[in-house]
Each structure stands twice: as C-alpha cells, then as structure tokens.
VMD Tcl script that draws the C-alpha trace (Angstrom):
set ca {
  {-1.33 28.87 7.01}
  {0.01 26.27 9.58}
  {-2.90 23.63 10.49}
  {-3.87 23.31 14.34}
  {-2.43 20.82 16.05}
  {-5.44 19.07 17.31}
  {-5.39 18.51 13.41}
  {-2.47 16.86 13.36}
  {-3.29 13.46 13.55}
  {-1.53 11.62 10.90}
  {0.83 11.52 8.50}
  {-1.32 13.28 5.59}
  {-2.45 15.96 7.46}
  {-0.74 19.64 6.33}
  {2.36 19.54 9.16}
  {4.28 22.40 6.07}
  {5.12 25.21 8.19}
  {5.37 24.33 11.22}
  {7.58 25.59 13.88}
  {9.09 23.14 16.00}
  {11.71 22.95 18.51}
  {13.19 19.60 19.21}
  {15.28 19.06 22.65}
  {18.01 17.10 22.84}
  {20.13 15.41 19.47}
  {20.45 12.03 21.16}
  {18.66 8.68 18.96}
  {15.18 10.34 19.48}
  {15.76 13.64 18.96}
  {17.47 12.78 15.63}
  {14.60 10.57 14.36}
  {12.11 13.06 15.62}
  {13.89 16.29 13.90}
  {14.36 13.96 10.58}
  {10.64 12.91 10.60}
  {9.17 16.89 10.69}
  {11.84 17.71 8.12}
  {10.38 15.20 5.98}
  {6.73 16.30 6.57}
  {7.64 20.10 5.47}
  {7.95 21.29 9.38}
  {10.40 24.17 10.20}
  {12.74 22.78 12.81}
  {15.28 24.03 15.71}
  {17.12 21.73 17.39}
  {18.92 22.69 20.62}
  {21.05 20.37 22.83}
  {24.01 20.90 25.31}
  {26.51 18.62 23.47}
  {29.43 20.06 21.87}
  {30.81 17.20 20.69}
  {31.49 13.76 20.03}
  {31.62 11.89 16.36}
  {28.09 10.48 15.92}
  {26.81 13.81 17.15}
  {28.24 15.97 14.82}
  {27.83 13.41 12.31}
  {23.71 13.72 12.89}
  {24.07 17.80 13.24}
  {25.46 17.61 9.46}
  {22.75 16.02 8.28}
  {20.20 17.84 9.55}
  {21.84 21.01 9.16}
  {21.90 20.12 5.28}
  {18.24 18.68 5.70}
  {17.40 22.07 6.34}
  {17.51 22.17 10.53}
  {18.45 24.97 12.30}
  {20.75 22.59 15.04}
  {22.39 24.90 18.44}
  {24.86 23.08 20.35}
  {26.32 23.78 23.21}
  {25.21 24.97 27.25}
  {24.23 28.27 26.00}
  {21.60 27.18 24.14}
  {19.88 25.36 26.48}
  {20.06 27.46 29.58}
  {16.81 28.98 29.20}
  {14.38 29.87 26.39}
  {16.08 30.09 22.99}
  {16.31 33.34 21.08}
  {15.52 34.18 17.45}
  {19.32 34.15 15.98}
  {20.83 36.12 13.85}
  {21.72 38.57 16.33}
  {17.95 38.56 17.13}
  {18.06 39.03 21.07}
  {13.55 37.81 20.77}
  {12.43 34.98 21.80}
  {12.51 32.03 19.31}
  {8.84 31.67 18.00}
  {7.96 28.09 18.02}
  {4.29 26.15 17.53}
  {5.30 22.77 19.62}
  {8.08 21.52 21.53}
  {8.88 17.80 20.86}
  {11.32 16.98 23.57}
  {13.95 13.94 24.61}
  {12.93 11.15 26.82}
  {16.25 12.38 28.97}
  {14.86 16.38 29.49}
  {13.37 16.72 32.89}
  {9.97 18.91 33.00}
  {11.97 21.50 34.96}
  {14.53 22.35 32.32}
  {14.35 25.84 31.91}
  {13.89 25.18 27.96}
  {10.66 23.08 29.00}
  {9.36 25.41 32.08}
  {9.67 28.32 28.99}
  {7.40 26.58 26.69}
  {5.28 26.28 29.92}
  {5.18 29.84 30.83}
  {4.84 30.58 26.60}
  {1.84 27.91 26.43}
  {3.29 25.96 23.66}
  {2.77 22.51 23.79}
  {5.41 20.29 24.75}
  {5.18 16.50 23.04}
  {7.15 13.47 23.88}
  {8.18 11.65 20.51}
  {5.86 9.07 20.79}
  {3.23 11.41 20.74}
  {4.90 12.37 17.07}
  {4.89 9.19 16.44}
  {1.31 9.01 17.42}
  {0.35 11.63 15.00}
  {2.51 10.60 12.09}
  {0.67 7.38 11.54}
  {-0.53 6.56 8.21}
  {-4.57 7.92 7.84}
  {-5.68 4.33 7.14}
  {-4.03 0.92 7.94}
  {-1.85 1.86 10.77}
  {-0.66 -0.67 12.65}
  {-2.18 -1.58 16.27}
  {0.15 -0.73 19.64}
  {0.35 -3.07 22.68}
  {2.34 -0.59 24.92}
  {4.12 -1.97 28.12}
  {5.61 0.15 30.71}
  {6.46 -0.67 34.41}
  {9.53 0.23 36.79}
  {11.32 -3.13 36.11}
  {10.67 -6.29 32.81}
  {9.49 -3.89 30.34}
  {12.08 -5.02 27.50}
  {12.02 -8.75 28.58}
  {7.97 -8.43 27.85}
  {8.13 -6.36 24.89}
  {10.61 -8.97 23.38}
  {8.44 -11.64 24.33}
  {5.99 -9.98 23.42}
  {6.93 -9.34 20.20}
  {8.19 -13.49 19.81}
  {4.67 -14.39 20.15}
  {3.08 -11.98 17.06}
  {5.87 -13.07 14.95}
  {5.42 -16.67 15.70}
  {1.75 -15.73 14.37}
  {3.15 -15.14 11.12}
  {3.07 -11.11 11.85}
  {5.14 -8.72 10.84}
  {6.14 -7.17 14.41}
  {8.93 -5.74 15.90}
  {9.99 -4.65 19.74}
  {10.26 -0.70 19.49}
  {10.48 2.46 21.72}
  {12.53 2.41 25.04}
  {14.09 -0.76 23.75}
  {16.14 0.83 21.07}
  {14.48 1.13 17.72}
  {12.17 4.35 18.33}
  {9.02 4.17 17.39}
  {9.35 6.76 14.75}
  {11.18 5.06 13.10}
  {9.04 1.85 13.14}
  {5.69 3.85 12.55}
  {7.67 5.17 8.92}
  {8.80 2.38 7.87}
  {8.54 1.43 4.15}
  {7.69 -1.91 4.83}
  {4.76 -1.13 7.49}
  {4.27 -3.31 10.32}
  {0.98 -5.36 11.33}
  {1.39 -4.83 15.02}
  {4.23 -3.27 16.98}
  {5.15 -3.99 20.98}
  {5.99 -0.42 22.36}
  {8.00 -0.22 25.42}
  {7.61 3.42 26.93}
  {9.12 4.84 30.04}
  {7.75 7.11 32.58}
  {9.88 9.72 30.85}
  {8.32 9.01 27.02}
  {4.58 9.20 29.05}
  {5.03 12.20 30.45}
  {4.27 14.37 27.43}
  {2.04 12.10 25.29}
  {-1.17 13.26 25.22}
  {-3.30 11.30 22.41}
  {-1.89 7.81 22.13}
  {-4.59 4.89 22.24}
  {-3.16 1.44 22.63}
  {-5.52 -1.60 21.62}
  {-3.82 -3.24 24.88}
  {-1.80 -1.74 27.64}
  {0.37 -2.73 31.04}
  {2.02 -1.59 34.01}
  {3.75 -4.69 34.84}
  {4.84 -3.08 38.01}
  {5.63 -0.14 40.30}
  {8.68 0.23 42.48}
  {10.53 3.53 43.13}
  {12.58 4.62 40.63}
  {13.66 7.82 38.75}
  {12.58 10.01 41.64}
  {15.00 12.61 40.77}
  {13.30 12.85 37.35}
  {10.18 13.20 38.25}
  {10.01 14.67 42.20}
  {7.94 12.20 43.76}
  {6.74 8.70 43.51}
  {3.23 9.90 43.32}
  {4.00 11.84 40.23}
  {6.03 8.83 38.83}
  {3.00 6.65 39.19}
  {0.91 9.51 37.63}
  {3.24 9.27 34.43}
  {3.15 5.50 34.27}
  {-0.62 5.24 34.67}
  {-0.98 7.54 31.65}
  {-0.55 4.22 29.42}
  {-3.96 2.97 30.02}
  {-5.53 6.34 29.41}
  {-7.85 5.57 26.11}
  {-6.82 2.25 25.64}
  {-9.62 0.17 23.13}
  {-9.44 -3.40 24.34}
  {-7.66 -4.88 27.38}
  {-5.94 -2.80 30.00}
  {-3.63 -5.69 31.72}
  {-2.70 -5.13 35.34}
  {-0.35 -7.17 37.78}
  {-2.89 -9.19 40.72}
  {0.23 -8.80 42.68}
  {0.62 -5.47 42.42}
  {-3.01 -3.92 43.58}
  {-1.56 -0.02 42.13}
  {-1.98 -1.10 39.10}
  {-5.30 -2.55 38.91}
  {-6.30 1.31 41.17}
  {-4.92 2.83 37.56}
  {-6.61 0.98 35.48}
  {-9.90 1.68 37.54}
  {-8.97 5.19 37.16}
  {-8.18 5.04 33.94}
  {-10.55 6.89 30.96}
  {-10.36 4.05 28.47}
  {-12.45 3.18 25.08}
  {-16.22 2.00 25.73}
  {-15.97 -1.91 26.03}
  {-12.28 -2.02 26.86}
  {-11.91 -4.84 29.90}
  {-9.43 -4.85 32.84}
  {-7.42 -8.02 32.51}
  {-5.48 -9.74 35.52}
  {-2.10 -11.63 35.23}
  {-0.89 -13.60 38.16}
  {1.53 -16.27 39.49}
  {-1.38 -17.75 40.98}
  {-4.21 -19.26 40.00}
  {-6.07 -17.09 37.86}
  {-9.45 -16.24 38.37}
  {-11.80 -14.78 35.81}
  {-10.87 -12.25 33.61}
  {-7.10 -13.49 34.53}
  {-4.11 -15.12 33.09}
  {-2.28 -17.04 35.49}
  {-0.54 -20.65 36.29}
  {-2.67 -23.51 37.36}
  {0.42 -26.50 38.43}
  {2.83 -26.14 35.35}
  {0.76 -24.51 32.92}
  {0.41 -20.90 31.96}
  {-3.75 -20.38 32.06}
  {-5.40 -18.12 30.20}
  {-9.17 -17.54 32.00}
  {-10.03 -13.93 30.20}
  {-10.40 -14.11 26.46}
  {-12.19 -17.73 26.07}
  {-15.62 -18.07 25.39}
  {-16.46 -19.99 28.50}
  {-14.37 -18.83 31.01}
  {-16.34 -19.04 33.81}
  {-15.89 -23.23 33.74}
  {-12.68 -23.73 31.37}
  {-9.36 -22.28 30.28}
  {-6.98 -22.01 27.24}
  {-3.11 -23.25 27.84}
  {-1.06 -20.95 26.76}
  {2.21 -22.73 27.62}
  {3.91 -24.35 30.16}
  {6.65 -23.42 32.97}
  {9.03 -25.85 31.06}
  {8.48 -23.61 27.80}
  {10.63 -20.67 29.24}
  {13.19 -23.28 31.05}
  {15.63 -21.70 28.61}
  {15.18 -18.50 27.77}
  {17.52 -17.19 30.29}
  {20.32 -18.81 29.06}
  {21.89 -22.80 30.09}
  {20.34 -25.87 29.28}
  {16.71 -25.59 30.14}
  {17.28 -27.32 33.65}
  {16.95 -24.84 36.12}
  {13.40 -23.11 36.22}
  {12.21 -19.92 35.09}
  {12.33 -17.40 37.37}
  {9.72 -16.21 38.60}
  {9.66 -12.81 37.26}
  {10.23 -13.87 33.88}
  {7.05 -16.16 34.37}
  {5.00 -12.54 35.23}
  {6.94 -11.27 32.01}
  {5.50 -14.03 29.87}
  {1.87 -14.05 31.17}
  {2.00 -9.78 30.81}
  {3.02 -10.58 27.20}
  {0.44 -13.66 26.41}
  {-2.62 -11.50 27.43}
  {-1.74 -8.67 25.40}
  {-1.29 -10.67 22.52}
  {-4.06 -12.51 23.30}
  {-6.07 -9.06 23.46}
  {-4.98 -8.63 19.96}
  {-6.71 -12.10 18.81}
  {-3.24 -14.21 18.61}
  {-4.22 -17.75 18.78}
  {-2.54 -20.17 22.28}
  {-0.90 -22.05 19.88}
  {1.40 -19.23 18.91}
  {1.48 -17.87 22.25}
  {3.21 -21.35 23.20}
  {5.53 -21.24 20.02}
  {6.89 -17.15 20.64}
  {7.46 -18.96 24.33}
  {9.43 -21.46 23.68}
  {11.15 -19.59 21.09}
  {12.38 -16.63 22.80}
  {15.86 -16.08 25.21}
  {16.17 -13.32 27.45}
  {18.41 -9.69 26.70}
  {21.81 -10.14 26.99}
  {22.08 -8.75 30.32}
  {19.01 -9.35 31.89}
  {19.53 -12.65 33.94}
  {22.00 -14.23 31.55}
  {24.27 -17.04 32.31}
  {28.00 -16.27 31.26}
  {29.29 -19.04 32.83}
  {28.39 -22.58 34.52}
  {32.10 -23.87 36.26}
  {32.66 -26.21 39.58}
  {29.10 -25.62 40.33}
  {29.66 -22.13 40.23}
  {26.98 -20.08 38.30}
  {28.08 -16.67 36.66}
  {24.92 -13.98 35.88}
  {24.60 -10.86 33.94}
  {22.03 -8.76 35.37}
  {23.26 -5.77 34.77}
  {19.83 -4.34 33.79}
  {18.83 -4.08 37.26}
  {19.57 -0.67 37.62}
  {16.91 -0.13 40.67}
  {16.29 -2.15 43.69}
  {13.35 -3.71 42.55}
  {14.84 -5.32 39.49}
  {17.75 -6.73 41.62}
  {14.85 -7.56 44.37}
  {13.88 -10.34 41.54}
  {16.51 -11.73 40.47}
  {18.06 -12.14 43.95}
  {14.88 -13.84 45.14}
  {15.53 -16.90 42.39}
  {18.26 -18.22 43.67}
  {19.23 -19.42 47.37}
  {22.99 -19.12 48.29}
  {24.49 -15.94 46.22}
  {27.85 -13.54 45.88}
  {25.91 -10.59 44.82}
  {28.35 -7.32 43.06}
  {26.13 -4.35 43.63}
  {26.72 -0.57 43.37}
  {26.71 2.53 41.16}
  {24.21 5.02 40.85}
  {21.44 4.84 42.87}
  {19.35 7.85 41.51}
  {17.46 8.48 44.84}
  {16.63 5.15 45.63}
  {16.71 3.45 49.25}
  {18.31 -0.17 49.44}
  {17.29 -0.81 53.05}
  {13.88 -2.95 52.48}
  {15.96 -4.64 49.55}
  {19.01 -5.81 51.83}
  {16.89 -6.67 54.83}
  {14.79 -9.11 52.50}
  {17.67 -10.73 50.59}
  {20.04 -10.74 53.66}
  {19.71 -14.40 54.36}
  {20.72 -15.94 50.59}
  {24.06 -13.72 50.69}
  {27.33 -15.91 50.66}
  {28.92 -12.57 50.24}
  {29.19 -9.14 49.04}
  {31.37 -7.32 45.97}
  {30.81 -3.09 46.31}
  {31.71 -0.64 43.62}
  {30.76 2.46 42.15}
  {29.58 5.83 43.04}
  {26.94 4.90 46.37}
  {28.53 1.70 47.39}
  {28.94 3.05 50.60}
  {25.07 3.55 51.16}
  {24.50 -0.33 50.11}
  {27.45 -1.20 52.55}
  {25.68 0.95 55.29}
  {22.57 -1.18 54.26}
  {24.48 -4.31 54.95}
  {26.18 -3.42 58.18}
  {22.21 -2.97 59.54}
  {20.81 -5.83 58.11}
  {23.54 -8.27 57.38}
  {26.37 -7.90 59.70}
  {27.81 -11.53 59.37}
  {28.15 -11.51 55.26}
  {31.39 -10.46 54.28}
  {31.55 -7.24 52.05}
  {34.61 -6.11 49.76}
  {34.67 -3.15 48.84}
  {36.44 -2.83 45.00}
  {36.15 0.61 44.68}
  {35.68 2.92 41.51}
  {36.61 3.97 38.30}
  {36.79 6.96 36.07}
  {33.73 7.46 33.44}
  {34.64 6.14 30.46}
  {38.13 4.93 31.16}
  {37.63 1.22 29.89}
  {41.06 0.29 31.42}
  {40.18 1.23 34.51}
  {36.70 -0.19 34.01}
  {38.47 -3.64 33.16}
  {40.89 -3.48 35.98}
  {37.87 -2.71 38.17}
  {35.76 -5.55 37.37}
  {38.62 -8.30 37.18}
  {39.05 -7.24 40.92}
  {35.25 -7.59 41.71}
  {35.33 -11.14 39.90}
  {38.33 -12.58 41.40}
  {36.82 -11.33 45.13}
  {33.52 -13.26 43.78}
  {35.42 -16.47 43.16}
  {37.10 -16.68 46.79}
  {33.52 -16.08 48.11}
  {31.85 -18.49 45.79}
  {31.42 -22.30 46.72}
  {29.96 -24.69 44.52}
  {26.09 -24.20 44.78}
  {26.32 -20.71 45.03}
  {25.55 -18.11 41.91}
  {27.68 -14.94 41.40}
  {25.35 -12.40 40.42}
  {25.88 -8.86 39.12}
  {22.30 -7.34 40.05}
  {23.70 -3.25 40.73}
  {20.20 -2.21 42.14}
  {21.54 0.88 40.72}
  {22.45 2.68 37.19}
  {25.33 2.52 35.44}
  {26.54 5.72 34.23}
  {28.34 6.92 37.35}
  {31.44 4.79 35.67}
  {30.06 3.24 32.29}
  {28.52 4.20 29.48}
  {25.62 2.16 29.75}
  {23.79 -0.56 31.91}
  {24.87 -3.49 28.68}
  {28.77 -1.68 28.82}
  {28.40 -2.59 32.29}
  {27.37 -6.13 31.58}
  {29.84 -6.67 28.93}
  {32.93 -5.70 30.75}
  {31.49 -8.30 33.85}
  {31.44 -11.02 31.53}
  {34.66 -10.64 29.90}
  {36.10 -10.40 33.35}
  {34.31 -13.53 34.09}
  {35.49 -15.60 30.63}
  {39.24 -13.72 32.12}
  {39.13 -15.53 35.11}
  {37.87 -18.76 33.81}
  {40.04 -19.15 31.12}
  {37.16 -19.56 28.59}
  {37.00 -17.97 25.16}
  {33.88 -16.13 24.43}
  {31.58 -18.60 23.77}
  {32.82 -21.11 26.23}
  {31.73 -21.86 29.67}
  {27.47 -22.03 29.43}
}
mol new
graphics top color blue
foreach p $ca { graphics top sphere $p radius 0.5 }
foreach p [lrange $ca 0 end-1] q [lrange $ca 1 end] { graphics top cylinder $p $q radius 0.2 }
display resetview
C-alpha cells in the first residue's frame, strides 16, 4: 500500500507505488521524473513537445527507466486518460508540475477539480531530503537580483570553507543538488514566483524577497497574487526572514508571515542600518543584527571598494547600487547561518557578476559597452539605468504585460539616445514620445525566432546605431526591460549575440576590449 503523502517527508520514507504525473519534460521535469523513478514511484510524464534532440534524447531514457512519457498537444489539452485504448481518466496520487505550467492549464485545473495535489519540484526536492544531515536552505526570491545574490551568496559559504553551491532558478535544480553523492553543507536556492506557487512544506533556515516590481502578470493574473506567491518563501522559515528597508512590501510579508518560534525579521539597507539591520555606514557594509551588542557597535562585513570589480573592468568605477543591496541580502543570510565577517568580506571580494547581468564587453574612446541582458522587466533595467548618467540604452522584446511608462519618465533625462527592437518596441517608443520627445529613437526592427542570422544581422544594426549616438562619457547599455524569447532563445542568447556584435564593431577578438 502507497504511504500518505503527508508521510512523505524524506528520502527513506516508502515513495514504491506511487502514482505520479509530472508536467512538462523541460530540465525540471526530467530531474523530477528521474528522481521518483529512482525512489520506486510509478510515473507519467506528459508535455506538448514533439520534438527536438535533447528532448527525445531525455524521453528515451525515461521511457527505458520505466516512465510512461506522452508527447505532443493532445496530451496536454486537458486531463490525461488511462492509455491503452482506455478512454478513463488517468489515476494519479500527486501532480509534480514545471516551473513554466500556469495554474490554469487545463492539466493543472483537472488535478484541481480531481483533488490531487499538485507540487512544484522544489517541494520534491523538499521531501526527498536525506532523514538526518540534510543540508540547510537560504532561499532568495524577488522580481529582479535573485541570481546575482544567490551567487554571492553562495561565494561567501564557500569562502567559509563550505561545501555550497548556487541551485534552483539559477540552473542546477535543486533536485539534483539535494541527491547528490557528495552532499552539500549548505545550499543558496533561488526560487521564482512560479517554483513557490506549489510548494507547500519547505522551511528555509533564512529567507528573502529582495524586491517586488511587476512582473509575470500573465502567469499569475494579478500583482496581488504574484506577491502572494513570492511571500510564500518566508512561510516557516527557522532563523532570519531578511526583508528590503527600501521596499516596505516586504517587511508587510514577513510580518505576515507564519515562521518558526524565535525566527527574527532582519533589515538590509543602503542606508544606515539600524538595529536588527545590515546596511552601509560611509564605505563600509555594517552588519547591526547578529552581534552581541548591537545596540552600541557593529561588525564590518566589507567595504564598497570590495565589489568595485565584480561587474566586470578594473575595479575603478563603483558598484552599483543594486549590486550593493545584492551583497548586503546575501551577507545577512549567511550571516543567519553563523558565517563569520571575515568570510563574508573574502566571498565579496571574490565574486564577479553573471555574464549578462551588468557586464562590461567593452571599454573604447571612452565609450562603455554593457550586457544587461538579464533585465527582462522594467524594474531590472530601472537599476541599471539609474548607475550611470549619460546612456544609449537598446531596449525591446517581450514585455509580458508590463507597463514602461513610470520607467521612461524616470530615466528620461540620462538618455543620449534610443536603439528599439523586438516584438513591443513600439509600446517603449510610445513611452518615449510622452516622456522623452527630444532623445532620438531608432527603431532596428525584428527578427525571426531562432534564426541566428537574422538575430546577428539584427543586433550589428542596433550596435552600429549605438556607436553614432555614443560620445565619449556615455555607456551603451542593453537593459531590454523586457524578455527575450519573442526572437531568442534565451535572455544570455540575447546577451551573447550583443556582445559579439559589439567585439564586430570594435574590431576586438573575444577577450579584447575590457
């Protein structure tokens, strides 16, 4: 007989027999359809996909593994039938579903209207921890830094002497890290609103929403019910739920929040901090929440000059600000877990920023090239445009929903000029023609999905518009306030083809020009 699944709390428990049906056979869906194979599980996996090499590569295996895998649109149109000519409905215990399936999917609004319980994979991974040992979670979510603080994040317990690794929305899922045969003493989790949605158990020893901006309003119908999902990550948290002082939301949540007896909301600001805060007192990063005697003293955690270089160039142009927030979001969680200032300082100065978050291709004629390609919502763009003072800004592509009035009207007076492209350029140029009617805009127009010529040709236009709006002084910033997959496959593709349109223009080989 199949256990419970309120039983189902770690690895050992008896998961033989259970039915399962897994959404989606993207890199969680995979890991999460391998992992119940392994534990003796009975498992259907259903996604719309027909094709593509890695795809059919991962239906093999779990097909051999024992899977029953459905592709294709049929089988995810609506609740799943038996098989075999069986017209019934598919009898399953749990769904465990993508971080890409909206609740309204007709496959999830079944299992709603069924009452079987529908799990995110990090729930899984929740529940497939080892009985004894497991390793501690310091879970970060937020609408924009969540991998820059999860990296850093995960610098500082390593320069601790831990073994730690950056896992979840960042790439490596967390199943895999939490079954790893070489367990881990800590792990930084990045989660999205998406992964929150349907995880019902986790308990972090530390947790963050770094911020809240709109974002993925398609997905989830609302901004109150996006806020909902992201304030889930404090829910039972055991020792520090850290929340931004700029951002008064997110100290609400945690006040809302049902956490673990003796857990203790924990500030972070660019100010000074006050008690029960991290913060920045002249150049130093100030840590007034887990010393003794906070009340009259402080531990320094690092200084400004410390993350001088993460972001790429020689150290002599500042950290921006948000990166600062990053870093202080990351110190208190680590110091929540007992990490010592002196490694806090050491992961600082030790860590550089994702390759397309902020990063400097190129420094020529006092022209500076960025990469921020991972802004794919206003907000995100919102801080990197507000480092820097004179700026050709390339924006467009998918905006999911999202309004780039308030973000135009407050960056309007540091724009030297304007390259458009992708699918809603013409609601940022709209945007623009309210707000900044003198900047000049060019419009460069789009490509086909996927067509990587195109794509090329595409962004060589955008960068040689950029360099006859540039002067010296100025920064040429790709900062899309808007997703990528209207014409790339991915927010880094994105990034990628930018730079080597940059290194094109430049004449510089690929490791040239920084």
């Amino acid at each position: 007989m199949t256990a419970p699944l309120e039983e189902l709390t770690h690895r050992d428990a008896d998961w033989a027999g259970l039915r399962v049906l897994v959404t989606g056979l993207g890199v969680t869906g995979f890991a999460a359809a391998d992992a119940l194979i392994q534990h003796g599980a009975r498992v259907t996996v259903v996604d719309a996909g027909s094709g593509g090499e890695r795809q059919e590569t991962q239906a093999g295996i779990l097909g051999i593994l024992g899977a029953d895998v459905r592709r294709g649109a049929e089988h995810v149109a609506g609740w799943p039938t038996a098989g075999g000519g069986d017209d019934a409905d598919l009898e399953v215990d749990l769904v465990v579903t993508s971080p890409g399936w909206r609740p309204d999917h007709p496959v999830l609004t079944g299992a709603a209207d069924r009452g079987v319980p529908v799990w995110s994979e990090v729930e899984l991974a929740w529940r497939l921890r080892p009985r004894v040992g497991a390793a501690p979670w310091l879970v970060v979510t937020g609408t924009n830094g969540k991998t820059t603080t999860v990296q850093l994040l995960a610098s500082i317990l390593q320069a601790a002497g831990l073994r730690a690794a950056a896992v979840g929305n960042v790439g490596t899922p967390v199943l895999d890290a939490v079954q790893h045969p070489e367990p881990y003493d800590v792990l930084a989790v990045e989660l999205s609103s998406f992964q929150l949605h349907f995880t019902h158990t986790m308990s972090p020893l530390a947790s963050t929403v770094l911020n809240l901006a709109p974002d993925h309003l398609d997905w989830h119908g609302g901004l109150e019910a996006y806020a909902a999902d992201k304030a889930r990550v404090y829910e039972r948290t055991q020792v520090a739920c850290v929340y931004n002082v700029e951002d008064p939301r997110t100290e609400t949540m945690v006040e809302q929040a049902e956490v673990v007896e003796g857990c203790r909301a924990v500030g972070f600001t660019l100010g000074i901090p006050g008690l029960s805060m991290v913060g920045v007192v002249e150049d130093v990063l100030a840590d007034r929440a887990f010393v003794e005697e906070r009340a009259t003293s402080a531990a320094e955690l690092g200084t400004l000059a410390d993350l001088a270089k993460a972001s790429g160039g020689d150290g002599s142009t500042p950290a921006p600000p948000h990166l600062v927030a990053n870093a202080l979001a990351a110190a208190a969680l680590a110091r929540a877990a007992g990490i010592a200032p002196v490694a806090v300082r050491e992961g600082l100065r030790s860590f550089r920023t994702d390759a397309h978050r902020t990063a400097i291709v190129a420094e020529v004629d006092g022209i500076t090239w960025i990469d921020d390609s991972k802004a794919t919502n206003p907000h995100a763009a919102q801080a990197a445009l507000a480092a820097h003072e004179r700026i050709v800004w390339v924006a467009g592509g998918q905006l999911k929903g999202a309004d780039v009035d308030e973000l135009v009207r407050l960056v309007a007076g540091r724009l030297s000029g304007v390259v458009l492209l992708g699918s809603d350029r013409d609601l940022v140029a709209q945007a623009l023609a309210r707000h900044a009617p003198d900047v000049p805009v060019h419009d460069a127009g789009v490509a086909d999905h996927g067509d990587m010529d195109g794509l090329h040709a595409l962004m060589d236009r955008v960068v040689a518009r950029c360099a006859e709006l540039a002067s010296p002084g100025d920064v040429v910033l790709l900062s899309p306030a808007a997703a990528s997959l209207d014409m790339f496959p991915s927010y880094g593709s994105r990034g990628d083809v930018f730079a080597a349109a940059v290194r094109r223009h430049l004449g510089l080989g690929e490791q040239e020009g920084v």
